[in-house]
C-alpha positions as CSV (number, residue, x, y, z in Angstrom):
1,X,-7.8,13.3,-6.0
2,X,-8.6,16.6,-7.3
3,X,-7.0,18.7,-4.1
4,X,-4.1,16.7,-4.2
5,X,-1.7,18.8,-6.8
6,X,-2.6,21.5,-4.3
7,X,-0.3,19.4,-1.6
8,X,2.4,17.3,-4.0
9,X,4.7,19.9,-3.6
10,X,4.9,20.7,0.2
11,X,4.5,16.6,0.5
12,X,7.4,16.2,-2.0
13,X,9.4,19.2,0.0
14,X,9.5,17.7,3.4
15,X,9.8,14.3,1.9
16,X,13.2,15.2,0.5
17,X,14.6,16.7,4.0
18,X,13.6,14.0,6.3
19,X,14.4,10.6,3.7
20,X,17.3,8.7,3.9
21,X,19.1,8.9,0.5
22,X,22.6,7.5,0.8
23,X,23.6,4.3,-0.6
24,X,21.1,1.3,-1.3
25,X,18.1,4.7,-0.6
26,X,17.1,7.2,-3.2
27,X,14.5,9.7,-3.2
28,X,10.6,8.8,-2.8
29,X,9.0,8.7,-5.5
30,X,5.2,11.0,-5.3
31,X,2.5,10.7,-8.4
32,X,-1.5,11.5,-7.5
33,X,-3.8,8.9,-7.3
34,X,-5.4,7.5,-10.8
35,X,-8.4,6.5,-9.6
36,X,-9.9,9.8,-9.6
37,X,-12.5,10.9,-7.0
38,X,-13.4,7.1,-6.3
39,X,-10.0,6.6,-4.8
40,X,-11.2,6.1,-1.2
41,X,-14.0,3.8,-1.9
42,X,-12.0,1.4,-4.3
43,X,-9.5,1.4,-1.5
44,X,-12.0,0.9,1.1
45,X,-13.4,-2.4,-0.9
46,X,-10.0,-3.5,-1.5
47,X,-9.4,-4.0,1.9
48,X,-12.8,-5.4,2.7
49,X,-12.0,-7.7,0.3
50,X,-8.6,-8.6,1.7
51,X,-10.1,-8.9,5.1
52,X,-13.1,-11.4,3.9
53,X,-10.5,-13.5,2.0
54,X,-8.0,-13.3,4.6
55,X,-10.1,-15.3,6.8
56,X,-11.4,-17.8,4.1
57,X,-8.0,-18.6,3.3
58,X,-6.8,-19.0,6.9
59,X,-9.7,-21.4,6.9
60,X,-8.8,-23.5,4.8
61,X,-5.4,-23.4,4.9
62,X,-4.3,-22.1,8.6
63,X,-2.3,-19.5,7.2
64,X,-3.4,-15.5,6.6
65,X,-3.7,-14.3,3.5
66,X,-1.7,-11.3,3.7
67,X,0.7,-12.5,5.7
68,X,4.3,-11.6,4.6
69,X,6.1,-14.4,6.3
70,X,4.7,-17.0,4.6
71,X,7.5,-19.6,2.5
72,X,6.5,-21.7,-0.4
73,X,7.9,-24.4,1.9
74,X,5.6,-24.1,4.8
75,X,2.2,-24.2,2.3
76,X,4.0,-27.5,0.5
């Protein structure tokens, strides 16, 4: 959004003291939003969206949509 370059700094500031970056973890990567001042509502449909398909697919198929457990083998 349009305030948000006011913030990236501080954000990417206190982002760099309190991450983990040794090994496998490297700094966060911070870029503003690209979807302009609409950002909240495209996000706000998207999970609407999510949400009404979630429980059309566990309909169907027993299993939620967005669930990250899910193995090919169990939907075969």
């Amino acid at each position: 959004s349009a305030s948000g370059k006011y913030f990236l700094d501080s954000i990417k500031e206190t982002a760099r003291k309190r991450a983990y970056t040794f090994g496998v973890f490297r700094q966060p990567k911070f870029s503003l939003a690209e979807f302009g001042e609409n950002a909240n509502c495209i996000g706000a449909a998207a999970l609407v969206l999510e949400n009404m398909l979630d429980v059309a697919f566990q309909g169907t198929w027993g299993l939620p949509l967005s669930s990250k457990t899910v193995s090919q083998k169990q939907i075969t």
